[in-house]
ZAMARMAR-399690 format. One record per residue (C-alpha): residue in three letters; x, y, z. Coordinates in steps of 0.25 Angstrom, whole numbers, padded with zeros to 4 digits, always signed. Layout:
BEGIN
ALAXYZ
...
This chain:
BEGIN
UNK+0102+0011+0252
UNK+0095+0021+0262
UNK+0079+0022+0261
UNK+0071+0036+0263
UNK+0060+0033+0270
UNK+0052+0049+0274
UNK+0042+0049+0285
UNK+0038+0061+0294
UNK+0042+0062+0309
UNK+0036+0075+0315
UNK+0041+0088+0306
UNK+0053+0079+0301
UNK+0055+0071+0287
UNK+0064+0060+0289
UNK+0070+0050+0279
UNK+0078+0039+0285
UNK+0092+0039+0285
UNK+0091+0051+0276
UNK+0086+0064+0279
UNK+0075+0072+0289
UNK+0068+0085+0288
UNK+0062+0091+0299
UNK+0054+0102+0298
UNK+0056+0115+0305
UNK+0047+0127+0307
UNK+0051+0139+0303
UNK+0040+0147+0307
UNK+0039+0155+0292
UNK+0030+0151+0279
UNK+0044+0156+0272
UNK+0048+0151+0259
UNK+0063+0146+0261
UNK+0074+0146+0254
UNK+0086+0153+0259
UNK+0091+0141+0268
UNK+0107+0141+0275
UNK+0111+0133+0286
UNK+0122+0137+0292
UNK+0123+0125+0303
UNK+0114+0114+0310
UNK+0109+0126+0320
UNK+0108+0139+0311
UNK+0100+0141+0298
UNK+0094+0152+0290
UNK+0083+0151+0283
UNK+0074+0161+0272
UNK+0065+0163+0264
UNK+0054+0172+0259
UNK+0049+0183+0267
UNK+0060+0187+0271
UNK+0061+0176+0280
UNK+0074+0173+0286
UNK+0075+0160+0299
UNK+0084+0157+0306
UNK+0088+0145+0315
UNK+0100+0143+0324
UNK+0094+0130+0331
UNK+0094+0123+0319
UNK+0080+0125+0315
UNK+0072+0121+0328
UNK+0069+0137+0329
UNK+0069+0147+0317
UNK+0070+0163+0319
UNK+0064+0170+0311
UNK+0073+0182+0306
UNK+0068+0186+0294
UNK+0073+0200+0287
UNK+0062+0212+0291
UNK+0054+0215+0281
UNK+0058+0208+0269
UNK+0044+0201+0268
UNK+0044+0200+0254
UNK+0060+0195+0252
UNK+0061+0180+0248
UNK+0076+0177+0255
UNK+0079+0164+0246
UNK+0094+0163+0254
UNK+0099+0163+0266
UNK+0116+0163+0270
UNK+0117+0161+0285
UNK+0130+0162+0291
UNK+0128+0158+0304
UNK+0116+0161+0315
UNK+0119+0175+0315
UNK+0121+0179+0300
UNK+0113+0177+0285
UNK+0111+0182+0274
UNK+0097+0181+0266
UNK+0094+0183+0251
UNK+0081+0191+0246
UNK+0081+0188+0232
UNK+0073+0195+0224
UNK+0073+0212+0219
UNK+0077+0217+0230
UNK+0085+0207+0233
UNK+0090+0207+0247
UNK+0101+0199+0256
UNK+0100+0204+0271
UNK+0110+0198+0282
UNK+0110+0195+0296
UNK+0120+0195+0305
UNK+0111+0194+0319
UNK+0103+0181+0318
UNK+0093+0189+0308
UNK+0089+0200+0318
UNK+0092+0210+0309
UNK+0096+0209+0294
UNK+0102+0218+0284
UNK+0100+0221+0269
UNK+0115+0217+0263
UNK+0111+0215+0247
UNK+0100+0221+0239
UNK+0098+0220+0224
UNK+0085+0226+0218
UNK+0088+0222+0203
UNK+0077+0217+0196
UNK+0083+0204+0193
UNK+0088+0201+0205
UNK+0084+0187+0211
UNK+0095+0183+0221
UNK+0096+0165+0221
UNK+0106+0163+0232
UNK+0118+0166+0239
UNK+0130+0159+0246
UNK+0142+0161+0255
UNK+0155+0155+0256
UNK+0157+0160+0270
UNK+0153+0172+0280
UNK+0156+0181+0269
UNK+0158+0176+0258
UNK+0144+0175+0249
UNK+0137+0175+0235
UNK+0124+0177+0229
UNK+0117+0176+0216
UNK+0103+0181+0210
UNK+0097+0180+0197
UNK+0105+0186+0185
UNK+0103+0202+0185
UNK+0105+0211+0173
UNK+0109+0199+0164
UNK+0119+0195+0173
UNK+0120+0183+0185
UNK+0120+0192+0199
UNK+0127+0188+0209
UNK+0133+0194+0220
UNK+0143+0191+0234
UNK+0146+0197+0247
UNK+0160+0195+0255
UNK+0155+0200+0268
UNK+0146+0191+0272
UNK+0136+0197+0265
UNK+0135+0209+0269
UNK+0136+0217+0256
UNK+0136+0210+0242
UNK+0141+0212+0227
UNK+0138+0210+0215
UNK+0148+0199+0206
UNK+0152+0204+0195
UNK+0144+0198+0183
UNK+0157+0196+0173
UNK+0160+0183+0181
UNK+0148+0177+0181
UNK+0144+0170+0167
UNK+0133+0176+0159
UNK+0120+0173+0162
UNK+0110+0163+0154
UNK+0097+0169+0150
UNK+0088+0165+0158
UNK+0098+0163+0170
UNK+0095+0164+0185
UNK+0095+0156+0199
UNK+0086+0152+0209
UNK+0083+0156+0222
UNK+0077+0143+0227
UNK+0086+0140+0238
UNK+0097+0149+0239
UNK+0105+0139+0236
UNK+0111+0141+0221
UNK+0124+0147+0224
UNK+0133+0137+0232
UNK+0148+0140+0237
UNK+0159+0133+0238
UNK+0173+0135+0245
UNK+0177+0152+0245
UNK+0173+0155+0231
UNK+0165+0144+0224
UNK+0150+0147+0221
UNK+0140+0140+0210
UNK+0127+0147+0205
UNK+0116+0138+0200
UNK+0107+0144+0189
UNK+0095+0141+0182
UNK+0088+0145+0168
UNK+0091+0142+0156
UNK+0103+0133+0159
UNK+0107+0129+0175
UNK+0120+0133+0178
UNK+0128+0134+0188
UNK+0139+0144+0190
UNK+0153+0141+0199
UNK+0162+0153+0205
UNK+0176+0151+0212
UNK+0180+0165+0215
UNK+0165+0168+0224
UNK+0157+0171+0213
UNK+0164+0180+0205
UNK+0166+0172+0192
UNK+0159+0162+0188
UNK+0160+0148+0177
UNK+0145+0140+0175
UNK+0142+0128+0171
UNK+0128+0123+0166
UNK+0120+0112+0174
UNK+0108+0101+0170
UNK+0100+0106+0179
UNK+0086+0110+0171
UNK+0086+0123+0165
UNK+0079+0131+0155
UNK+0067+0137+0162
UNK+0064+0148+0170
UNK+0064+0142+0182
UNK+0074+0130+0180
UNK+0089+0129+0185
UNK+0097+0127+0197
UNK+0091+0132+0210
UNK+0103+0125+0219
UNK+0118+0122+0219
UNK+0124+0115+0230
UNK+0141+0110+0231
UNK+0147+0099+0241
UNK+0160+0107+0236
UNK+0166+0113+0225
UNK+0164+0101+0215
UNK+0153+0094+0219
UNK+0138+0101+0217
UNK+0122+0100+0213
UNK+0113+0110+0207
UNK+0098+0108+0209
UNK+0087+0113+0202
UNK+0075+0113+0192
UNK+0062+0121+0191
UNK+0054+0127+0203
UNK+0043+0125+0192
UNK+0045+0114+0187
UNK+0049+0104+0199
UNK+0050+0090+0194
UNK+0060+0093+0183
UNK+0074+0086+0179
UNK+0087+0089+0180
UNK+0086+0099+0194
UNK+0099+0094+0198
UNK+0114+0094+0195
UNK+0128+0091+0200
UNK+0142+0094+0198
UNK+0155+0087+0202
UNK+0165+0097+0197
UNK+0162+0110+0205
UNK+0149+0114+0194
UNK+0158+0113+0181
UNK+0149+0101+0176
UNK+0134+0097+0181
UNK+0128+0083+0181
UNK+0113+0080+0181
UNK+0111+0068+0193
UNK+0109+0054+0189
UNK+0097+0055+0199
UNK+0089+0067+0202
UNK+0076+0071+0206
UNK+0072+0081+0195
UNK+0065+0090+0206
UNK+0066+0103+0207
UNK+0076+0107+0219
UNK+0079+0119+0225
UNK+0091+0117+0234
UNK+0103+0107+0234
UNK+0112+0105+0248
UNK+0125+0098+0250
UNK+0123+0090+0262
UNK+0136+0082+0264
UNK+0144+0073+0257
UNK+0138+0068+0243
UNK+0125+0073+0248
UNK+0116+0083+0242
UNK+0101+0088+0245
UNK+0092+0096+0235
UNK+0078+0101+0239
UNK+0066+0105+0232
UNK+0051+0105+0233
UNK+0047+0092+0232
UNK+0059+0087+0242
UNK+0074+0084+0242
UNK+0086+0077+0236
UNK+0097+0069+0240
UNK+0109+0066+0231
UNK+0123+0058+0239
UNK+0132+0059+0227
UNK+0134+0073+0224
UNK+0121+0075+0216
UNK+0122+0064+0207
UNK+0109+0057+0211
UNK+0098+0061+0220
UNK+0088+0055+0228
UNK+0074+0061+0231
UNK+0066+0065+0243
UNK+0052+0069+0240
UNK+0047+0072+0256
UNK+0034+0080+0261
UNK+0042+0092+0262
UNK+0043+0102+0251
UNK+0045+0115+0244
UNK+0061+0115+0252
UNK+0068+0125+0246
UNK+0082+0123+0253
UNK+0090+0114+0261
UNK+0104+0115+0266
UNK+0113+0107+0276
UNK+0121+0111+0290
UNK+0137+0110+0285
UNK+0141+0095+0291
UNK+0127+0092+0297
UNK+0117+0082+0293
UNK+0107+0093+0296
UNK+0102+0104+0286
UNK+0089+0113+0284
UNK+0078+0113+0273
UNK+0068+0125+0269
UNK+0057+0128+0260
UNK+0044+0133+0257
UNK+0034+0136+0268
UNK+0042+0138+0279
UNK+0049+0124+0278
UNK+0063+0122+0285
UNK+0067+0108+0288
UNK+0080+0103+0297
UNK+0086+0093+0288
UNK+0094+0080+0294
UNK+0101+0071+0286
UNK+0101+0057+0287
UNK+0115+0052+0280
């Protein structure tokens, strides 16, 4: 049985054997939330006021290439594509998506919606070209909408594949990170409201089945906030109540694609804000009061509750032991994994 013990050493949180934060500066007070890692050298990183970093030295040095003067836009998503290109998501009316395709230097305006009800909760890509967003429903109906050149332009989906909305219904923009994909087509959309559900397309968004899930509901503020796959079968949705933080049931899993959803035998009931596949069996959600580990796809976790809070996102360099972290204040953190 390994033992966690946490001490601090300089600007890093280490556990033993398991798991280190070290702390980078970011040179922002931003609020994060938009978070991809592309590799152990380049990340993009947003947040609120309009701030957009940028790091190709693996977060030793952040640039900061935010989008002129959008002061006031909260970009809750970010999709790099490599050191050179991303995408951000502005979410609320207007909502805008600008893209880059020279290291942020300059940024174009390739999505607008000024609909009341817009609120735009996160997007995905299955490739360079390839992508998929959602926002809150609009005019009774779920919005969501896709692009097939990289982002350049985007259209709406068609609402008759997509199964009607609940009443209340909606997502969460917590950490960008409610719409997985999978494969070429395959996407899932984890919602909250009156019932927590999660949504499965195989033909890239344009029908839809849903299943329900355990994971609290009812309120105006309770749901799923993140949806994370290993592969097509094997997934976790976390949750809860950004107003209510120590709360049961914040996390589920499924074995069989998102047709059926299991509560753990061991949770945490905490609030969490994002869930990353690390590798193998192995799971991390994060919230404010710290982060999870789960080794047997969901089925139990094990808590962390470290000096760090308010981390609103985590995600992990594809076959590294490396990853990234963000949060409120400003926070960014270099992740390295133990075992």
């Amino acid at each position: 049985m390994v033992h966690f013990f946490l001490y601090l050493l300089g600007h890093s949180l280490v556990v033993s054997q398991f798991l280190s934060l070290t702390s980078l500066d970011s040179g922002v007070n931003a609020s994060f939330r938009g978070l991809s890692v592309v590799n152990n050298s380049v990340v993009w990183v947003s947040g609120t006021g309009g701030t957009v970093l940028r790091t190709v030295d693996g977060g030793a040095n952040w640039e900061n290439v935010s989008v002129p003067n959008m002061g006031k836009t909260d970009f809750r998503d970010v999709e790099g594509f490599d050191k050179n290109t991303a995408i951000v998501m502005g979410i609320a009316s207007p909502a805008r998506f600008y893209k880059t395709t020279d290291r942020g230097q300059n940024w174009k305006l390739v999505y607008f919606d000024d609909r009341e009800e817009v609120f735009f909760d996160g997007m995905s890509f299955w490739n360079k070209r390839n992508g998929i967003a959602f926002s809150d429903p609009a005019n009774g109906h779920h919005l969501l909408i896709r692009t097939t050149d990289g982002g350049d332009t985007w259209e709406e989906i068609p609402a008759d594949g997509i199964p009607e909305k609940l009443d209340p219904e909606f997502g969460f923009a917590a950490s960008g990170t409610g719409m997985p994909v999978k494969g070429r087509n395959t996407v899932w959309l984890g919602m909250g409201g009156i019932k927590s559900r999660v949504f499965k397309s195989e033909n890239g968004g344009l029908n839809w089945s849903v299943a329900e899930t355990p994971v609290v509901h009812g309120g105006q503020s309770t749901g799923i906030y993140s949806v994370a796959f290993k592969n097509k079968k094997v997934g976790i949705a976390v949750g809860g109540d950004y107003m209510n933080q120590a709360i049961q049931n914040t996390m589920a899993h499924t074995q069989d694609g998102g047709i059926t959803w299991h509560l753990p035998e061991k949770q945490t009931h905490q609030y969490r804000e994002c869930v990353a596949h690390y590798r193998g069996n192995t799971f991390f959600a994060v919230g404010p009061s710290g982060f999870d580990r789960t080794t047997d796809n969901g089925k139990n976790w094990t808590p962390h509750y470290w000096e760090v809070k308010d981390l609103t996102a985590l995600a992990f360099a594809k076959g590294s032991r490396g990853g990234f972290a963000v949060g409120k204040g400003g926070q960014i953190y270099k992740i390295k994994v133990g075992q």
